[in-house]
DOMARTI-702481 format. One record per residue (C-alpha): x, y, z; residue number from 1; residue in three letters. Coordinates in steps of 0.5 Angstrom, whole numbers, plus 2048, in hexadecimal, padded with zeros to 3 digits. Example, Ala and Ser with C-alpha at 12.3 -4.5 7.8 and 13.67 -1.06 7.14 Angstrom:
2
+-----+-----+-----+-----+-----+
:   u :   v :   w :   k :   r :
+-----+-----+-----+-----+-----+
: 819 : 7F7 : 810 :   1 : ALA :
: 81B : 7FE : 80E :   2 : SER :
+-----+-----+-----+-----+-----+
END
This chain:
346
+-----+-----+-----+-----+-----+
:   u :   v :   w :   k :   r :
+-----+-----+-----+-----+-----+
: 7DA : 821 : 7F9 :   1 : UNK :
: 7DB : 81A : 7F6 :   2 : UNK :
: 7DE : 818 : 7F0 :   3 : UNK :
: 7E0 : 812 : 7EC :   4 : UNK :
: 7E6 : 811 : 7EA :   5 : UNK :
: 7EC : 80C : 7E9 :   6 : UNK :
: 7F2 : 80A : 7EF :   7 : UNK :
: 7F7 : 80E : 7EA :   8 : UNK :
: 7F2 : 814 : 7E9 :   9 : UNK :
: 7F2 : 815 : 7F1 :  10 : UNK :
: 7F9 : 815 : 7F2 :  11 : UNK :
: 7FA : 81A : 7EC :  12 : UNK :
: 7F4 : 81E : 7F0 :  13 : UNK :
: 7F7 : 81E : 7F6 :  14 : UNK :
: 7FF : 820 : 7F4 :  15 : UNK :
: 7FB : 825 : 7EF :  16 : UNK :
: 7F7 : 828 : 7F5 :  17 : UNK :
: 7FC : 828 : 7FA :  18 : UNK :
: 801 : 82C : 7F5 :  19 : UNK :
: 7FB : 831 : 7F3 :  20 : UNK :
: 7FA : 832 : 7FB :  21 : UNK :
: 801 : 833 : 7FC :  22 : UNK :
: 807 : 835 : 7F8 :  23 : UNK :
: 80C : 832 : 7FB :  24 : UNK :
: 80A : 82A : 7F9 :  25 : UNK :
: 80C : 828 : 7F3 :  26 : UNK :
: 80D : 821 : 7F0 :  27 : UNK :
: 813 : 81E : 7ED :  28 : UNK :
: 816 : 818 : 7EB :  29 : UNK :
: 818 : 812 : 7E6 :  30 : UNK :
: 813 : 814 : 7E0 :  31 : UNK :
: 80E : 818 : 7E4 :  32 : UNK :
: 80E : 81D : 7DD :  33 : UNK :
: 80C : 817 : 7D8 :  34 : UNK :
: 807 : 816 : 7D5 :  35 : UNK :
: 805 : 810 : 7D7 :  36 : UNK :
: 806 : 813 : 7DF :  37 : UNK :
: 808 : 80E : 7E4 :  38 : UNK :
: 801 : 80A : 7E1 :  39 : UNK :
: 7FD : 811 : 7E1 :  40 : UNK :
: 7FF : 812 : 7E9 :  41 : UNK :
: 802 : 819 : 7E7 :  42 : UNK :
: 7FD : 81A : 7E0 :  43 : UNK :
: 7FD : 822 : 7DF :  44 : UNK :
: 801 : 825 : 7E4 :  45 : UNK :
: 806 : 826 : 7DF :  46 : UNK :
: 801 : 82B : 7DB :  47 : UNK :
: 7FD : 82E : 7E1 :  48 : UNK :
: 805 : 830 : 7E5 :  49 : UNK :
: 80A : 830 : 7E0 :  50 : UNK :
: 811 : 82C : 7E0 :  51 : UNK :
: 813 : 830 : 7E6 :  52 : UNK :
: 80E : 82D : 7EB :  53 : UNK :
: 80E : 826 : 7E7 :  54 : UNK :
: 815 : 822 : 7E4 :  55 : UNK :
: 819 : 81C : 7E2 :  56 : UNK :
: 81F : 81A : 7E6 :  57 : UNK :
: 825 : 816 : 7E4 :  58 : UNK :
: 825 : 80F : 7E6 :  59 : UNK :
: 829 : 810 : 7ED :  60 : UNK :
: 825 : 80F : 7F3 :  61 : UNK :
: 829 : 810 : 7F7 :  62 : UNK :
: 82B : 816 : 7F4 :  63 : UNK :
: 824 : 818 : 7F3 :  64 : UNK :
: 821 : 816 : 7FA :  65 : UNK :
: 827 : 81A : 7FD :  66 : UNK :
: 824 : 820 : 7F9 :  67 : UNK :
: 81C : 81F : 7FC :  68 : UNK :
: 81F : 81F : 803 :  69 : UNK :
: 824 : 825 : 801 :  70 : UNK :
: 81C : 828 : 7FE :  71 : UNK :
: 81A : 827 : 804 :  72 : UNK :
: 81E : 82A : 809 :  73 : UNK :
: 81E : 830 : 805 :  74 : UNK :
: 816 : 830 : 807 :  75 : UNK :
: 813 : 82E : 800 :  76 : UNK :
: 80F : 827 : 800 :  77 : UNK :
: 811 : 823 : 7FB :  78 : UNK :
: 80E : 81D : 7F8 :  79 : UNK :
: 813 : 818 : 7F6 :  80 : UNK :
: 810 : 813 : 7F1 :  81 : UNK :
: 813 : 80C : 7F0 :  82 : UNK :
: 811 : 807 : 7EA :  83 : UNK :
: 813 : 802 : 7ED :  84 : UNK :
: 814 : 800 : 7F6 :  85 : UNK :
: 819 : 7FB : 7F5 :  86 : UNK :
: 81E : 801 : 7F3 :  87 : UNK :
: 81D : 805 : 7F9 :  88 : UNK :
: 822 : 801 : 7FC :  89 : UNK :
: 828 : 804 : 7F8 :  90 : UNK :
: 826 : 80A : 7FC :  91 : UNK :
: 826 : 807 : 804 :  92 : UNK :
: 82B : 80B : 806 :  93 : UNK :
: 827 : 811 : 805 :  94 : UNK :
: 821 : 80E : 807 :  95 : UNK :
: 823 : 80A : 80D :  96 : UNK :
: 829 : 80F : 810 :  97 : UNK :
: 826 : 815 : 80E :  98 : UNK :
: 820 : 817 : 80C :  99 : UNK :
: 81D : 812 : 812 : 100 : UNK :
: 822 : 816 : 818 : 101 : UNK :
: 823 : 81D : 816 : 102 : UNK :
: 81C : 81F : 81A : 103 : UNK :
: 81F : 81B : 820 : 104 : UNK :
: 825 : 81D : 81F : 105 : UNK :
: 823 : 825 : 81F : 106 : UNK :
: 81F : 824 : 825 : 107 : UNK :
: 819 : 825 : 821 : 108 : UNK :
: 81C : 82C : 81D : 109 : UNK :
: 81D : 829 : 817 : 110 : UNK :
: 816 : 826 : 812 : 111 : UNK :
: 816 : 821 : 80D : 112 : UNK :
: 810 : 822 : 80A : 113 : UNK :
: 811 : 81D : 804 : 114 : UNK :
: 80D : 818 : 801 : 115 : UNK :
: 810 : 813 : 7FD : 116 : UNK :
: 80B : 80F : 7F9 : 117 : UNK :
: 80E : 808 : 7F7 : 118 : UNK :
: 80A : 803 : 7F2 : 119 : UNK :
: 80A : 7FB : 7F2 : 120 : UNK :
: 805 : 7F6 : 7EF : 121 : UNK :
: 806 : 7F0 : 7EC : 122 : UNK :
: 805 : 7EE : 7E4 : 123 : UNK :
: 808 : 7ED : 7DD : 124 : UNK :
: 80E : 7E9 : 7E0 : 125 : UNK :
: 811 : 7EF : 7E4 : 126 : UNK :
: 816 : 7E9 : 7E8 : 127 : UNK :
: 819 : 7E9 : 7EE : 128 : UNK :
: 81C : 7F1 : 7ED : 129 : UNK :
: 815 : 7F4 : 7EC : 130 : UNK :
: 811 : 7F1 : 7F1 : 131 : UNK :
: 812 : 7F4 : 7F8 : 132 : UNK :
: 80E : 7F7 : 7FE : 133 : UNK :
: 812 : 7F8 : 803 : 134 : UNK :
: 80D : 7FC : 807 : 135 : UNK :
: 810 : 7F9 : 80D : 136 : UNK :
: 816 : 7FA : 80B : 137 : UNK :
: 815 : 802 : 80C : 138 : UNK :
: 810 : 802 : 812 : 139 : UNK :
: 816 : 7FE : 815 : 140 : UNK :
: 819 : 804 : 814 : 141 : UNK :
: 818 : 80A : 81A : 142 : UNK :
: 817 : 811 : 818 : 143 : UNK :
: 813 : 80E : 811 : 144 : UNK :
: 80B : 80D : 810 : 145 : UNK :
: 809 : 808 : 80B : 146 : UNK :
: 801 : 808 : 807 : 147 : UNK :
: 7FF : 803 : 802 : 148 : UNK :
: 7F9 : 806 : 800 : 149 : UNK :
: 7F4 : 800 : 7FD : 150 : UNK :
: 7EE : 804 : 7FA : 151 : UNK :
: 7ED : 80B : 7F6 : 152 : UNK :
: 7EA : 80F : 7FB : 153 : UNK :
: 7F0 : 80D : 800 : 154 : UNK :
: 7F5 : 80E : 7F9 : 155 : UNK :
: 7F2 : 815 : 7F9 : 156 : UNK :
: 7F2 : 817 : 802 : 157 : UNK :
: 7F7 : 812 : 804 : 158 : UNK :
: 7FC : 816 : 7FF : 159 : UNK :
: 7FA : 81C : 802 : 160 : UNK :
: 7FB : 81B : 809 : 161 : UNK :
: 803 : 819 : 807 : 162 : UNK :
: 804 : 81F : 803 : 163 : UNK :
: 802 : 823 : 809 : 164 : UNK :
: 805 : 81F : 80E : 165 : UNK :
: 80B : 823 : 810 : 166 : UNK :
: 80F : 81C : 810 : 167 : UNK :
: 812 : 818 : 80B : 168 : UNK :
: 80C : 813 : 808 : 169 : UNK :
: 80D : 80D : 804 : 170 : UNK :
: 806 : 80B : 800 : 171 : UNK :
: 807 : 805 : 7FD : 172 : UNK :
: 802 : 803 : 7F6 : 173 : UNK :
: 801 : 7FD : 7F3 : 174 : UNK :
: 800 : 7FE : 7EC : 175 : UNK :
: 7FA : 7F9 : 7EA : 176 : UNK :
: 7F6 : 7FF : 7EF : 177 : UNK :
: 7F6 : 804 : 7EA : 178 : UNK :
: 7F2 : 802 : 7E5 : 179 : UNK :
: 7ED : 801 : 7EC : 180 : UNK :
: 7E7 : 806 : 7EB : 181 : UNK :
: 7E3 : 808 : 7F1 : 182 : UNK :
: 7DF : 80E : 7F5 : 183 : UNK :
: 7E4 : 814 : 7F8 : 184 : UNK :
: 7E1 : 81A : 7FC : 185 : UNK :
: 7E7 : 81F : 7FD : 186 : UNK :
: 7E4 : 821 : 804 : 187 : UNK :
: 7E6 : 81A : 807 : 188 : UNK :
: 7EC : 81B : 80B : 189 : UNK :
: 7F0 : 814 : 80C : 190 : UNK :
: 7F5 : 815 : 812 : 191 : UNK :
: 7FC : 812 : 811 : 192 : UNK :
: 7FB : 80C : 816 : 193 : UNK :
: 7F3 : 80A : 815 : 194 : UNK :
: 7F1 : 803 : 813 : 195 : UNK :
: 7EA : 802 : 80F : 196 : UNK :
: 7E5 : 7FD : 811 : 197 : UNK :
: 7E3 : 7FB : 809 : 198 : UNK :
: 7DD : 7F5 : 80A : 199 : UNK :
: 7DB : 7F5 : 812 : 200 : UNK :
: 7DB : 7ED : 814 : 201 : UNK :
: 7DA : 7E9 : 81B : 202 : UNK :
: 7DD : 7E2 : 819 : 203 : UNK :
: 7E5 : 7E2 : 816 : 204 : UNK :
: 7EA : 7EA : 815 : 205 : UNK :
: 7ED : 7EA : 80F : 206 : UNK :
: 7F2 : 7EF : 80F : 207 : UNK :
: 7F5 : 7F2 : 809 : 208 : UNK :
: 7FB : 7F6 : 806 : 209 : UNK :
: 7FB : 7FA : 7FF : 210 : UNK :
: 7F8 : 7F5 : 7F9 : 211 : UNK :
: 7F6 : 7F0 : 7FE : 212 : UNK :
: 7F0 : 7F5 : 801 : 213 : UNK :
: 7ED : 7F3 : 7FA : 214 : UNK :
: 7EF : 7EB : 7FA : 215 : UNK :
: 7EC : 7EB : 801 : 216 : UNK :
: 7E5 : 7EE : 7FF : 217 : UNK :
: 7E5 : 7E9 : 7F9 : 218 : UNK :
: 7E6 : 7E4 : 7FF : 219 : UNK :
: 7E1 : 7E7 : 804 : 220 : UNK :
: 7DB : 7E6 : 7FE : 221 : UNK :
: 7DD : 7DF : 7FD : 222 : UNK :
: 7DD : 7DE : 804 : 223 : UNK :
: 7D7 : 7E1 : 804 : 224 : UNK :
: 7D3 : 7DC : 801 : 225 : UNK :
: 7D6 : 7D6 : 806 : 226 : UNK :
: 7D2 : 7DB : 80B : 227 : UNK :
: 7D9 : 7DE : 80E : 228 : UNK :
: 7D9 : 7E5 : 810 : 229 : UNK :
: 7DF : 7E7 : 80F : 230 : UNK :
: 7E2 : 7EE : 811 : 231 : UNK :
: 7E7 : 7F1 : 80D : 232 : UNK :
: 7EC : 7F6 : 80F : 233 : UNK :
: 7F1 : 7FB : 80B : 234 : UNK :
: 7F6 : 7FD : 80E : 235 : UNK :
: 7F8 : 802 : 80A : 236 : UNK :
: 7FD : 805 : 80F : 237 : UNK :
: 803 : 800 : 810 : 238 : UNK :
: 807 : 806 : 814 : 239 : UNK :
: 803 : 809 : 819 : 240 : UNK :
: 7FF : 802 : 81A : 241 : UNK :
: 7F8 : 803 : 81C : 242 : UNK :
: 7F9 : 7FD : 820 : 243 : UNK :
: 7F2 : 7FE : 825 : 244 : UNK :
: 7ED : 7FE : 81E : 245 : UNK :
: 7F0 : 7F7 : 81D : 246 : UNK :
: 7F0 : 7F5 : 824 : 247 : UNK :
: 7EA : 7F6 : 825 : 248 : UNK :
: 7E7 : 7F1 : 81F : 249 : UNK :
: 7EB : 7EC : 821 : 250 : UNK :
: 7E8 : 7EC : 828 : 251 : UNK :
: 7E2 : 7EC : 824 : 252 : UNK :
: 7E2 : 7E6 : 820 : 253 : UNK :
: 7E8 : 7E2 : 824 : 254 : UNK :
: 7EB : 7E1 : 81D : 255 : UNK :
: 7F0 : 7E4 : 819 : 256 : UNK :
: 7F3 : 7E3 : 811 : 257 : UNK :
: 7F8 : 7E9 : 810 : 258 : UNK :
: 7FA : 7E9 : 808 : 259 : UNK :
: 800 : 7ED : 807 : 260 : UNK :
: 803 : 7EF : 801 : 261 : UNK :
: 80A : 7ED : 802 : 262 : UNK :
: 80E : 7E8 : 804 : 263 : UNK :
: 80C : 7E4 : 80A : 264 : UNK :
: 813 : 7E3 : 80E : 265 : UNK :
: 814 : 7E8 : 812 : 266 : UNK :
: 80F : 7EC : 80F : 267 : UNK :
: 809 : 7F1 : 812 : 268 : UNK :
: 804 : 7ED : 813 : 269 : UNK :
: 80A : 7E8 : 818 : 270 : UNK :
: 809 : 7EF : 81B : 271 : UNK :
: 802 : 7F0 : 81B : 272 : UNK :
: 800 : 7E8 : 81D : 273 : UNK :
: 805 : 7E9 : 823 : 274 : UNK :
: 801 : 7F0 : 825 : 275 : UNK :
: 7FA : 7EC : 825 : 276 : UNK :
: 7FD : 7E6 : 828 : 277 : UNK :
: 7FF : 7E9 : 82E : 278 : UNK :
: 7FA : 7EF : 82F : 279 : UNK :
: 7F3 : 7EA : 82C : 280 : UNK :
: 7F6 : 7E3 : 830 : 281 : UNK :
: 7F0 : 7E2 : 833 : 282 : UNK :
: 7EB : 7E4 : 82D : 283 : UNK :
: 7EF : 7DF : 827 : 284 : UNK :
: 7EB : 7D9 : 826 : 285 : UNK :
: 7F1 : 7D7 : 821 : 286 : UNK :
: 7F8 : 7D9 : 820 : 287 : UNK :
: 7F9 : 7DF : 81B : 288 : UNK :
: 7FA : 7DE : 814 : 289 : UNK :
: 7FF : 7E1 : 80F : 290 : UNK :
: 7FF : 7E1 : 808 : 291 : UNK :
: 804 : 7E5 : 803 : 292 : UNK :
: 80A : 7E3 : 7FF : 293 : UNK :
: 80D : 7DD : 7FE : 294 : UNK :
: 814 : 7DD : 802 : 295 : UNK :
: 817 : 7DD : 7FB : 296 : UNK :
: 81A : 7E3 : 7F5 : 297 : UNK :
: 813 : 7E4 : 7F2 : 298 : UNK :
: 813 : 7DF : 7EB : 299 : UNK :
: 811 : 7E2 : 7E5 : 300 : UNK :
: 80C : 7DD : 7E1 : 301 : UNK :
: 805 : 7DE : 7E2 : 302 : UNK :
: 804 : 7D8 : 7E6 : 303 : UNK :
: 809 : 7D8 : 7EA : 304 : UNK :
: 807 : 7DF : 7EB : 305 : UNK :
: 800 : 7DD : 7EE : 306 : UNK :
: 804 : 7D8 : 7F3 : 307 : UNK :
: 808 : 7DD : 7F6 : 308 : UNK :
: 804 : 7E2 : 7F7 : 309 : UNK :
: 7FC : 7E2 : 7FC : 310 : UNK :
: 7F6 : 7E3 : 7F9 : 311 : UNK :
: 7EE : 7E3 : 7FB : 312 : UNK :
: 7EF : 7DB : 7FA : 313 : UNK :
: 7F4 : 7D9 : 7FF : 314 : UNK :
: 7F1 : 7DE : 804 : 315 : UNK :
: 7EA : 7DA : 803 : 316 : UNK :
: 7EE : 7D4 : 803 : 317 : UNK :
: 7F2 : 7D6 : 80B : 318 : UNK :
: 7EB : 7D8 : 80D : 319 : UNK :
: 7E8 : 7D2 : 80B : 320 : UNK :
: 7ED : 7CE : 80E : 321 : UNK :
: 7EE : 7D3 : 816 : 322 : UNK :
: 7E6 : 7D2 : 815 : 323 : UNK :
: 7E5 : 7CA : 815 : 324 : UNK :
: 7E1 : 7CB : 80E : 325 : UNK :
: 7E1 : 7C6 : 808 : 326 : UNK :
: 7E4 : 7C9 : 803 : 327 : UNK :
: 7DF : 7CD : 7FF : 328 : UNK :
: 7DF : 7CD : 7F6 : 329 : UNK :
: 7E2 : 7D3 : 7F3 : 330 : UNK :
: 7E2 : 7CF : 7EC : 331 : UNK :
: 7DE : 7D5 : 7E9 : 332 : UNK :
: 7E2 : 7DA : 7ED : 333 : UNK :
: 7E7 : 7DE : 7E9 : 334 : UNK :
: 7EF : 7E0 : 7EC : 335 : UNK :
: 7F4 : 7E5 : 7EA : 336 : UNK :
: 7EF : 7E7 : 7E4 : 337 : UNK :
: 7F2 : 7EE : 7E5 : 338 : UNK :
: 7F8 : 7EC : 7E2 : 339 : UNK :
: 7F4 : 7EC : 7DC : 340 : UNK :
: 7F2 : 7F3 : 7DD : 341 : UNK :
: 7FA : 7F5 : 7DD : 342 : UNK :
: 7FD : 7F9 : 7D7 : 343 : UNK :
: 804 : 7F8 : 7D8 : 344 : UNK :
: 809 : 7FA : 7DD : 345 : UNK :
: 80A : 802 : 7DD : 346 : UNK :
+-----+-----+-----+-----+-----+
END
């Protein structure tokens, strides 16, 4: 049965039925239990399974990491949720030494089924210390999946195939998503590991992580009106990479634009680009494009912030120059206008 209901609902859906499946999922982390709930992502748990199943943390990531994977061994499912990525970092030895190796370690004897769920997003001059993705920086890492969902149905199955998985999981949120509102059926499954094809196209691929999925959209419908079909692929899963759906668009259409929402440098869509480059070399008619971060601390102002970061006019922009096109008129379109929408940072 399908419903309608906004990105935050459908993560709070997913961790509510998970939790009403099975008694050992719980959700803990910095300001799960407030009242303003991880932007509504956590709303009504705390009522609906009470404060042993849901709670606050000390400011200790590390610390607190070291927890969910102790959780985890002992055969609970925990759910660990962190306001902002940026700050996973402070727990990396967790993370990279030892919620990523134990199951190799063991022989496979040992499970970590965790999840940890990680906000970033723009806006409100959030600055080089709250700005981050660092979804490469994870998927480098063997022994941990990473999924970005971008829609409300892939918030609600996506989620529940993390919290099921019996290896640590990160899904990684981008603020601005939450307010997104769209159609979601519990009884689609997402597999970990599975692009969407979001808008079939025959002349230029445009593949996209996270809030880029909306901008290329928005880049897909002006490019529409210069009679561009442009296909339009969400890879959801940066690790395991569905690498065969995208290969296989590329194929098709000879050109390529991958809108990463991250830095550039050393970045996924560098891994990315050189997969299809090596495995569609006789396919491209053009180099594969990059877009993302620009390689320079994220600035705070508004204006220098819509410089740094990639949106549906420079992805019609790279596409227009990869196709010999005159540049098209986007006077009357409007830019970052979701910026409007964004009530504040918490």
């Amino acid at each position: 049965m399908q419903q309608t209901m906004q990105y935050r609902d459908a993560l709070a859906q997913a961790q509510a039925d998970a939790m009403a499946e099975d008694p050992n999922v719980f959700v803990f982390g910095l300001d799960v239990p407030d009242f303003k709930s991880i932007f509504g992502s956590t709303k009504g748990l705390l009522d609906k399974f009470g404060s042993k199943r849901i709670f606050g943390t000390p400011l200790s990531e590390d610390a607190m990491t070291g927890v969910a994977l102790g959780a985890a061994l002992a055969g609970l499912r925990p759910i660990h949720v962190h306001i902002r990525v940026d700050f996973l970092l402070l727990g990396m030895n967790q993370i990279a030494n030892m919620i990523s190796t134990i199951r190799y370690m063991s022989g496979g004897k040992l499970k970590v089924p965790l999840v940890i769920r990680a906000v970033i997003g723009r806006g409100w001059g959030q600055g080089p210390q709250h700005s981050k993705t660092l979804h490469s920086f994870f998927a480098h890492i063997p022994g941990l999946k990473v999924v970005m969902p971008a829609s409300t149905q892939d918030a609600y199955s996506l989620l529940r195939s993390a919290i099921a998985d019996d290896n640590p999981v990160i899904c990684i949120e981008h603020r601005w998503l939450y307010d997104v509102t769209g159609p979601v059926d519990k009884s689609i499954k997402v597999p970990l590991g599975q692009a969407h094809v979001m808008r079939e196209g025959k002349d230029v691929t445009l593949v996209c992580t996270s809030w880029m999925a909306v901008e290329a959209i928005q880049a897909a419908d002006i490019l529409a009106r210069q009679g561009i079909q442009a296909e339009v692929i969400d890879v959801r899963s940066i690790y395991p990479l569905d690498t065969e759906t995208i290969l296989r668009s590329v194929r098709k259409t000879g050109h390529c634009v991958i809108a990463d929402y991250d830095w550039v440098f050393c970045g996924f869509s560098a891994e990315l680009a050189a997969q299809i480059s090596h495995d569609c070399f006789g396919n491209l008619k053009s180099p594969v494009e990059r877009l993302g971060f620009e390689h320079v601390p994220c600035p705070t102002t508004r204006p220098l912030e819509n410089l740094f970061y990639p949106s549906a006019e420079h992805i019609v922009r790279t596409t227009e120059k990869m196709l010999k096109l005159k540049p098209f008129d986007l006077s009357a379109d409007k830019f970052y206008s979701y910026e409007n929408k964004f009530k504040g940072p918490f």
